[in-house]
Structures are given as C-alpha cells and as structure tokens.
NUBA-152968 format. One record per residue: z, y, x of N, C-alpha, C in turn; residue in three letters. Coordinates in nm, 3 decimals. Atoms other than C-alpha are relative to their C-alpha. Example, Ala and Ser with C-alpha at 12.3 -4.5 7.8 and 13.67 -1.06 7.14 Angstrom:
BEGIN
0.000_-0.119_0.089_0.780_-0.450_1.230_0.000_0.120_0.090_ALA
-0.006_-0.119_-0.082_0.714_-0.106_1.367_0.073_0.109_-0.077_SER
END
This chain:
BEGIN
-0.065_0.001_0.127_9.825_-7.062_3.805_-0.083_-0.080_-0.098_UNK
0.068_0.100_0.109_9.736_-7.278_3.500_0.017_0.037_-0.121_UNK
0.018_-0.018_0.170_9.680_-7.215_3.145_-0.076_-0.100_-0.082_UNK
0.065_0.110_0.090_9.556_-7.421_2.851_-0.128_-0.030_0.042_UNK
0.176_0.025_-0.051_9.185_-7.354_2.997_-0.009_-0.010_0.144_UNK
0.034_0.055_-0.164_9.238_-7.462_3.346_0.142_0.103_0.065_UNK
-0.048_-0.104_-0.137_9.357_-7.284_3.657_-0.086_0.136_-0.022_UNK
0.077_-0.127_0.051_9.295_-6.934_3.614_0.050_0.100_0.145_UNK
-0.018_-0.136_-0.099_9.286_-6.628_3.849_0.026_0.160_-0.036_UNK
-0.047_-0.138_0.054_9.422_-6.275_3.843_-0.038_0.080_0.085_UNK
-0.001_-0.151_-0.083_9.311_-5.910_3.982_0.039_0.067_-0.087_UNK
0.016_-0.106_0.024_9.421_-5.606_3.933_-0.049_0.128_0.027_UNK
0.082_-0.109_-0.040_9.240_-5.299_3.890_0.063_0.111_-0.083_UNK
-0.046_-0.156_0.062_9.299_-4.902_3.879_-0.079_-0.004_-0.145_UNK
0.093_-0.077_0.186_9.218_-4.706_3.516_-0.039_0.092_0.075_UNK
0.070_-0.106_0.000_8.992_-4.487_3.652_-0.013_0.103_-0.047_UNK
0.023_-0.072_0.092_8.974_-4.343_3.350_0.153_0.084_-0.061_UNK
-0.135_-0.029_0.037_9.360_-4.239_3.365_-0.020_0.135_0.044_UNK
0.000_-0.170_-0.069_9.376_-3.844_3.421_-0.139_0.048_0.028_UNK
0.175_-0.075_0.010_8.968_-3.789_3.368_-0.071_-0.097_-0.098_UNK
0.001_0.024_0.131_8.885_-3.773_3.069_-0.184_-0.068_-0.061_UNK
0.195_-0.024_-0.013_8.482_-3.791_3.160_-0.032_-0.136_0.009_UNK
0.052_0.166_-0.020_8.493_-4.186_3.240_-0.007_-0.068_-0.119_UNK
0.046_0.112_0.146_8.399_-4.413_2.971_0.047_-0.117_0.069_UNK
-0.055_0.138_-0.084_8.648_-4.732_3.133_-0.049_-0.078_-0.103_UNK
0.011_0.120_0.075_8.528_-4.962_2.853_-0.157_-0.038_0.091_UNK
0.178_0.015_-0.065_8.117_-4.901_3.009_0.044_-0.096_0.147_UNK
-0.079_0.068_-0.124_8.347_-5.012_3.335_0.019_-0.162_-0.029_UNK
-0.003_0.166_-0.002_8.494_-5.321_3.217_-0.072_-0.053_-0.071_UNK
0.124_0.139_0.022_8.200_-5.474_3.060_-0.079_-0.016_0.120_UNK
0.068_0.038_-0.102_7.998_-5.417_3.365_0.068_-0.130_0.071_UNK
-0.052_0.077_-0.115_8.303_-5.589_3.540_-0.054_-0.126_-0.042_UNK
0.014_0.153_0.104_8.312_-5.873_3.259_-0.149_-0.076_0.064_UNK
0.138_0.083_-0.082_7.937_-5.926_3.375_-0.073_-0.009_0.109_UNK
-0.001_0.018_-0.125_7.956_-5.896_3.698_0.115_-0.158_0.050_UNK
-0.071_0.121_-0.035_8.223_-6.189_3.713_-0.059_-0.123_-0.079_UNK
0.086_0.133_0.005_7.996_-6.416_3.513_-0.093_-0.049_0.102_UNK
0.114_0.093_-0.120_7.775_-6.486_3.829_0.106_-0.125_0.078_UNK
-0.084_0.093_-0.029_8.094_-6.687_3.913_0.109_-0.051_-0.049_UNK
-0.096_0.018_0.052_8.326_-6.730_3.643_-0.057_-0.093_-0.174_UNK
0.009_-0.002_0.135_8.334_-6.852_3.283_-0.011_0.078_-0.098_UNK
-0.049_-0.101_0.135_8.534_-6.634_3.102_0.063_0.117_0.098_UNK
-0.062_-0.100_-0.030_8.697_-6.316_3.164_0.046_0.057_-0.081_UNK
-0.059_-0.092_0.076_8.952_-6.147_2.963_0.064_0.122_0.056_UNK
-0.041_-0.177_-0.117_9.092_-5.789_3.060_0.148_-0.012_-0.108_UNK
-0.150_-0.052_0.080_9.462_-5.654_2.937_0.002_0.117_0.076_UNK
-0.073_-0.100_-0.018_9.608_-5.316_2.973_0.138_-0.023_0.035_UNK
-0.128_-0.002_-0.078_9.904_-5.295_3.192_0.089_0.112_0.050_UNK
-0.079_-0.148_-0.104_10.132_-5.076_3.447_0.052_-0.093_0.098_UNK
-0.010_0.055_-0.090_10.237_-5.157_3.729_0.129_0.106_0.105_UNK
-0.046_-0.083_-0.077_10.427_-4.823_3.825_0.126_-0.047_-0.037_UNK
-0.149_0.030_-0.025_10.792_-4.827_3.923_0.105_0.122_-0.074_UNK
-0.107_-0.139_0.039_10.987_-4.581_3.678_-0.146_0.111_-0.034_UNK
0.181_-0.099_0.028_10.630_-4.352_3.655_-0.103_-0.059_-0.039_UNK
0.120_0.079_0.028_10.312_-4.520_3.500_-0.089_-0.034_0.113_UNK
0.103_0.035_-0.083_10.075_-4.661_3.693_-0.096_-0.079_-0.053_UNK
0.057_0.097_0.121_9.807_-4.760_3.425_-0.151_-0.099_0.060_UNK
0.063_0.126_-0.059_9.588_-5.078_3.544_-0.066_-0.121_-0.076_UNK
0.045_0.110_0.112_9.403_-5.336_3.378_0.010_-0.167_0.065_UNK
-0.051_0.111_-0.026_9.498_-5.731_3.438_-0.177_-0.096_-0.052_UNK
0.129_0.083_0.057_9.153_-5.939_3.462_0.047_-0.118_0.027_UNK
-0.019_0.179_0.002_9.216_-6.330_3.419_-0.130_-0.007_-0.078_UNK
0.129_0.058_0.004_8.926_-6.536_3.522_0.033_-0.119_-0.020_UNK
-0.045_0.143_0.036_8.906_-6.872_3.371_-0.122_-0.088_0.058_UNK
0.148_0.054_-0.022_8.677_-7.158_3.486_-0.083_0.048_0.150_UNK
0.017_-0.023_-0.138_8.661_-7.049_3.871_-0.011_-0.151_0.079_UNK
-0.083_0.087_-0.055_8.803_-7.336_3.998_-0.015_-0.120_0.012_UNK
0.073_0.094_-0.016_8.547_-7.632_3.971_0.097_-0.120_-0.062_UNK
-0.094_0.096_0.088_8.765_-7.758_3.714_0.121_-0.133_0.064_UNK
-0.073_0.086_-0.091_9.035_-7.850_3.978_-0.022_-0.088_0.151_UNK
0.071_0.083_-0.114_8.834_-8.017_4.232_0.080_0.066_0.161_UNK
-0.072_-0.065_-0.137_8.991_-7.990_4.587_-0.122_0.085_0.080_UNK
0.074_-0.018_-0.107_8.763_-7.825_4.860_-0.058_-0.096_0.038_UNK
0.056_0.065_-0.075_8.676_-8.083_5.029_-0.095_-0.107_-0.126_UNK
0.125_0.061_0.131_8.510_-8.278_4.665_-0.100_0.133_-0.033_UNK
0.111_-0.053_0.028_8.245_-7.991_4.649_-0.014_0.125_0.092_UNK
0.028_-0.106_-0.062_8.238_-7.796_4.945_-0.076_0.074_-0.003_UNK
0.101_-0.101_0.001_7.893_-7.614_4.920_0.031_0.099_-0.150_UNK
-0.001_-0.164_0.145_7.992_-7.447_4.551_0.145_0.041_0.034_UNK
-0.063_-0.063_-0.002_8.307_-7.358_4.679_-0.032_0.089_0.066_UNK
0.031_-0.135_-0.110_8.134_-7.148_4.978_-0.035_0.079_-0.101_UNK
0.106_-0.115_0.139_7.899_-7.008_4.684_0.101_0.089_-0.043_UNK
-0.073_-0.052_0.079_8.173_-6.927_4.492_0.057_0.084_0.107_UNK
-0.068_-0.087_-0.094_8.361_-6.752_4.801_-0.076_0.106_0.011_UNK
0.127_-0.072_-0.073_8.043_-6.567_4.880_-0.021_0.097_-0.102_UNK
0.015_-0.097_0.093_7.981_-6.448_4.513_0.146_0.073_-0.040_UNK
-0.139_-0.046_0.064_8.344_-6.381_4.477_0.021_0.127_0.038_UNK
-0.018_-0.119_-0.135_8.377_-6.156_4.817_-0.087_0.145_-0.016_UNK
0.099_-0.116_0.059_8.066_-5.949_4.693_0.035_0.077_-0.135_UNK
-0.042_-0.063_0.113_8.241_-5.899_4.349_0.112_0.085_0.068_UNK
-0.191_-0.051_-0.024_8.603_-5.800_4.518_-0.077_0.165_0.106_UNK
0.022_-0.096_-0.091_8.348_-5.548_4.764_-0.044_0.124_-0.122_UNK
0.069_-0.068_0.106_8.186_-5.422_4.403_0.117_0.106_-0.067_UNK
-0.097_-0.070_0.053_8.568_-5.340_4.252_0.045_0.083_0.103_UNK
-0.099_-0.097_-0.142_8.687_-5.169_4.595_-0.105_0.129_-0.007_UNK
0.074_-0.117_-0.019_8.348_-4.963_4.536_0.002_0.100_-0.114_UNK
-0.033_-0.023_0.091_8.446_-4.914_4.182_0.121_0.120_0.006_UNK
-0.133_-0.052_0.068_8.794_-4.896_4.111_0.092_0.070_0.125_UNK
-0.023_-0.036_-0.127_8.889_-4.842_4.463_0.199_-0.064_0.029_UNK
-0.159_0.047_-0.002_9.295_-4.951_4.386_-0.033_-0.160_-0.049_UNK
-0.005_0.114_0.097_9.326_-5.345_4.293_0.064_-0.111_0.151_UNK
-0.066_0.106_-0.091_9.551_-5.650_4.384_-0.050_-0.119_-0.043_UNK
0.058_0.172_0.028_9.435_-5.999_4.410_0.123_-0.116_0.025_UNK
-0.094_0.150_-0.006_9.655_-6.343_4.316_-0.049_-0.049_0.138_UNK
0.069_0.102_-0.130_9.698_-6.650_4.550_-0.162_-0.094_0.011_UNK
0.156_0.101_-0.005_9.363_-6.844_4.389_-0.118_0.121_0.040_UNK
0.120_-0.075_-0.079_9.134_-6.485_4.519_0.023_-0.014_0.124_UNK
-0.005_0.033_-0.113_9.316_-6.531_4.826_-0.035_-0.058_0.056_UNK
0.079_0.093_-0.026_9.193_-6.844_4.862_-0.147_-0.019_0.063_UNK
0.151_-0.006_-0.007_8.848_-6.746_4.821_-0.032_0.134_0.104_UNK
0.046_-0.152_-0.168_8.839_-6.435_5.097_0.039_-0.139_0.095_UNK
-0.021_0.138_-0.058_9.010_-6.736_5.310_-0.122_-0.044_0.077_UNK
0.107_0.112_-0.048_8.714_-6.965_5.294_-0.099_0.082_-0.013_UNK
0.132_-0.044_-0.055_8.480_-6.718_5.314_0.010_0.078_0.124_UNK
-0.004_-0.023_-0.107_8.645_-6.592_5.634_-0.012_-0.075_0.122_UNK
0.041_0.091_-0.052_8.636_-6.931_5.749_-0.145_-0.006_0.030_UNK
0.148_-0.003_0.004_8.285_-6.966_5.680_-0.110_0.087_0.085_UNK
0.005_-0.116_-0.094_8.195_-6.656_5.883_0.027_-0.065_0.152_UNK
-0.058_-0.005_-0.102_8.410_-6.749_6.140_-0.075_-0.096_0.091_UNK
0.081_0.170_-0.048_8.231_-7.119_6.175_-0.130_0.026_-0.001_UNK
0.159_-0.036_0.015_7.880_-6.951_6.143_-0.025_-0.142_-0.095_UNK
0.074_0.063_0.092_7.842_-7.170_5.831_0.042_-0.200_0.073_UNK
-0.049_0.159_-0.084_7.884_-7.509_6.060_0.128_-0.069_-0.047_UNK
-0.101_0.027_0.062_8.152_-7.671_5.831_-0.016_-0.143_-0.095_UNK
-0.021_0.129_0.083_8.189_-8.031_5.705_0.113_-0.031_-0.092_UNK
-0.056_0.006_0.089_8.494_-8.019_5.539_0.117_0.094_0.039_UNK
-0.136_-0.102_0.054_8.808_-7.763_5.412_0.105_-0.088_-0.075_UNK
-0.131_0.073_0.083_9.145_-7.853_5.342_0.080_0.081_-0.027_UNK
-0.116_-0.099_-0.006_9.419_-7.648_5.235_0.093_-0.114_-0.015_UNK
-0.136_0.075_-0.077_9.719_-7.742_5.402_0.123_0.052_-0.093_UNK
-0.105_-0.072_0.097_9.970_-7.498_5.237_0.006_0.137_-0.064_UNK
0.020_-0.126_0.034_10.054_-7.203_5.083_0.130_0.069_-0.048_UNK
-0.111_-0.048_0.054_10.319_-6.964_4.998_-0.012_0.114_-0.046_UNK
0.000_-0.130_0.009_10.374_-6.664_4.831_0.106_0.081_0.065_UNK
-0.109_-0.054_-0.058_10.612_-6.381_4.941_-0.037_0.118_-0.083_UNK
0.035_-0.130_0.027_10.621_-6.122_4.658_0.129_0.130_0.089_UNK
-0.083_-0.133_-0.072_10.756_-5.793_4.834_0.084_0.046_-0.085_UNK
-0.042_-0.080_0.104_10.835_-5.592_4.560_-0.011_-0.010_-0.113_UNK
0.066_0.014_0.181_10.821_-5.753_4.194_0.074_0.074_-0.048_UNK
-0.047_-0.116_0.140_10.847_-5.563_3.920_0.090_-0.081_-0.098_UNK
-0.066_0.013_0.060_11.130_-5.664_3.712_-0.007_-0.003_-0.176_UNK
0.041_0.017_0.138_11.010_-5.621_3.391_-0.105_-0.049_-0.051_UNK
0.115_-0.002_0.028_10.713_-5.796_3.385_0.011_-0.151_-0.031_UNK
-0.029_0.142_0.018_10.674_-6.193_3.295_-0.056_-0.014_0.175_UNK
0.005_0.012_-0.126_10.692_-6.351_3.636_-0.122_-0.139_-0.026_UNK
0.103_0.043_0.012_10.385_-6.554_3.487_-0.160_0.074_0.028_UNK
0.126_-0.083_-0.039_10.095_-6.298_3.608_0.051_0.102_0.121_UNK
0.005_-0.089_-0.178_9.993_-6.089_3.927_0.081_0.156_-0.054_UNK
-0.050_-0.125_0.051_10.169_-5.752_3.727_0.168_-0.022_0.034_UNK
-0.111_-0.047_0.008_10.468_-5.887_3.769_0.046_0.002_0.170_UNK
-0.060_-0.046_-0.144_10.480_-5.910_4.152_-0.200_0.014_0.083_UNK
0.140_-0.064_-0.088_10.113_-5.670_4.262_0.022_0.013_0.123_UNK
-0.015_-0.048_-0.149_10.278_-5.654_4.615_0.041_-0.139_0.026_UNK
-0.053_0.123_0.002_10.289_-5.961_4.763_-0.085_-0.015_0.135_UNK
0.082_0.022_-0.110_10.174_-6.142_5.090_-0.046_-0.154_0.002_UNK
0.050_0.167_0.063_9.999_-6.512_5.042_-0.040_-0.060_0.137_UNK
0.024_0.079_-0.099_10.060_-6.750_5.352_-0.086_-0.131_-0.072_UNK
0.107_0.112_0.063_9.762_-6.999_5.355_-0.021_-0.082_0.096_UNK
0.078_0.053_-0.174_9.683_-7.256_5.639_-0.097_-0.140_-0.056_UNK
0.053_0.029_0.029_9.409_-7.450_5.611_-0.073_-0.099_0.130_UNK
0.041_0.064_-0.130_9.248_-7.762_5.817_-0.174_-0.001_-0.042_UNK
0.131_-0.082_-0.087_8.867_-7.660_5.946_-0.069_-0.189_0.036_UNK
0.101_0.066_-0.059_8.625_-8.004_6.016_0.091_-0.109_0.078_UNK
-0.064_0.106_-0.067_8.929_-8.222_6.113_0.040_0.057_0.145_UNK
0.019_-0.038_-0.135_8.969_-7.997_6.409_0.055_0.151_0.018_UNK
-0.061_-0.095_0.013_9.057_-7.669_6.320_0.157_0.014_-0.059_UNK
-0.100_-0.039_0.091_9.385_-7.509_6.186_0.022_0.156_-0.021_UNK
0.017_-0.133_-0.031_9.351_-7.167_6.053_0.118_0.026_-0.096_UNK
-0.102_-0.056_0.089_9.626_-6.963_5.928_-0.003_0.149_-0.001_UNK
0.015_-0.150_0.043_9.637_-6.667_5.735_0.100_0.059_-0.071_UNK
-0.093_-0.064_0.063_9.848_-6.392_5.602_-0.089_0.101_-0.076_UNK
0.123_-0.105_0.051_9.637_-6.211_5.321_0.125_0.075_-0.118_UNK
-0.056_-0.060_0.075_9.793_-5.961_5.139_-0.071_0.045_-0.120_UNK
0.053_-0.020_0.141_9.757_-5.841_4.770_-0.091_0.054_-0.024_UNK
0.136_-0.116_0.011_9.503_-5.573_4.841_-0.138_-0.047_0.039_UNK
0.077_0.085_-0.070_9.315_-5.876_4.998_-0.042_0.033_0.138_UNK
0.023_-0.044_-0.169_9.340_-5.763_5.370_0.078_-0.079_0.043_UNK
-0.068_0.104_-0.075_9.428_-6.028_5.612_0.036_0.025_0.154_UNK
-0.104_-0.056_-0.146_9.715_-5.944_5.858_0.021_-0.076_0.073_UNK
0.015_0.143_-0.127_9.702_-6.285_6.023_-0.088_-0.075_-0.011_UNK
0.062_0.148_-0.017_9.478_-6.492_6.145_0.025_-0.051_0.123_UNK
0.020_0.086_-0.065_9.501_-6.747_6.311_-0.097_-0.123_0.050_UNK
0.080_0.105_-0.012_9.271_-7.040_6.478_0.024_-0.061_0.089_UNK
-0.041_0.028_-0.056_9.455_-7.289_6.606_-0.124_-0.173_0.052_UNK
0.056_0.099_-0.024_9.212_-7.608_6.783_0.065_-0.090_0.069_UNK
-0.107_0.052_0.024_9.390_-7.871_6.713_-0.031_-0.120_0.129_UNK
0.022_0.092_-0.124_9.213_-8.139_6.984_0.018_0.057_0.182_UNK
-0.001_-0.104_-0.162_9.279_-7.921_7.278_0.184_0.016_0.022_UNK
-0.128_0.012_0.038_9.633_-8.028_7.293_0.112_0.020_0.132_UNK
-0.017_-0.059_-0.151_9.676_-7.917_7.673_0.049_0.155_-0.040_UNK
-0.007_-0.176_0.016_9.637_-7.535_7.546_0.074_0.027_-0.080_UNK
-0.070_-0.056_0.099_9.795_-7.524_7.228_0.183_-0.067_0.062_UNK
END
C-alpha cells in the first residue's frame, strides 16, 4: 500500500488491555513504537475493531519507511534480509505480547524472504518477486477497504524467483503462518 510517505505496512494487534483493567496498553504501545524503530521510520498506532456484530477492540500499527524507499529486492538485497530478520524477531516479540495480530501483504513479504533465507542457508545472490495476490476471506464491510481492518482475514499468494534457479511459492496467511510452500527448481526440467 502507498501513502503520501511511501509504501507503508500494516499489523494488527489485540487490546490486551480490553477486559483487565490492570494493563497499562499505552506502556505497551510505546514499547511497540520502539521496538519497530530497529527497522522502521515511523510508526503510528489507531484504535480499531475488527469484531463482526460484537467488538473486537485492536489497535492498527502503520509502519512507514520499511521499504528501502521502493527499491526492488534484488537493488539491495543484504538490507532487505536485515530487515526480514529484524522484522521476524519483532512479529515473534508481538505473538509474545499481544498474542492475537494480523499482518498485510508488505509483512508477508518479509516472513517470505526470511523463510527463503533459512531455507537457502543464507547462500542467495538474488530475490525476485514474481507475483502476488491477495484473497481476503472475510472483509469486514464497514471498514475503508484502504487498511488491513478492513479485510484481517485474508490469505497472500506470493511466488518468488530464488538465484535465477529457484521458484518458491507461498500461501501466508494473515496471522503470518505459511500454508504453502513451495520450491520449485526450475533447471531440473526432467523432474518438474
């Protein structure tokens, strides 16, 4: 997604602090706020919902300034790993947190190439993203169909070419768990 300050990114996260009264959620989202500067710019938070007919109260973080100011993958591969790497450690920080939260297609991205990265033990000359699609499941109807609130259920096809040689394809869903992979080697044209 794009806004006046670039390409921007969206999670959502539980209110903790919804039905216990003992949490201090503001002490929460500043930690978050400075926990996403080791890889972000900016970070703004909003108050949301997300529930269907019943509340479901949630906060909407858009990160600005992720995104190497547009640059593809393959023009700065080593800070995009970084960035995957510090990203993956933030998204393990909110799951230890907030424990509920959905991630857009640009976090998808970044679990992606850091599953790649993993996968290639690091051995990686260049990333391409090939395509991508969304598939929200269940949007919410009342929400602007400009942010992750208005469709939090969603599944983000991604395929991606690997060193001129690979083709990996993935199915990562909103909660950032990836229900497909694939690794298709593309010179081996006997097997595939």
């Amino acid at each position: 997604m794009k806004s006046a300050r670039g390409k921007i990114m969206e999670i959502i996260i539980s209110d903790i602090s919804y039905d216990n009264i003992s949490i201090d959620i503001n002490q929460y989202i500043d930690e978050l706020r400075s926990r996403a500067k080791e890889f972000a710019e900016d970070v703004q938070v909003e108050k949301t919902e997300i529930g269907y007919g019943a509340d479901w109260p949630v906060y909407l973080l858009i990160i600005y300034g992720i995104f190497l100011q547009g640059k593809r993958i393959s023009e700065n591969l080593d800070s995009w790993i970084s960035i995957a790497r510090k990203f993956c450690s933030f998204i393990e920080y909110i799951e230890d947190k907030f424990k509920a939260y959905r991630l857009d297609e640009e976090a998808a991205t970044l679990v992606a190439i850091n599953t790649i990265v993993k996968d290639m033990q690091g051995n990686i000359n260049s990333i391409e993203k090939l395509s991508e699609e969304i598939i929200p499941v269940a949007p919410l109807e009342h929400r602007s169909p400009d942010h992750l609130d208005h469709r939090p259920y969603a599944m983000y096809l991604q395929t991606y070419k690997v060193n001129n040689q690979y083709v990996y394809i993935f199915g990562i869903k909103s909660k950032g768990t990836i229900e497909i992979e694939l690794k298709i080697d593309t010179t081996d044209w006997i097997e595939y």
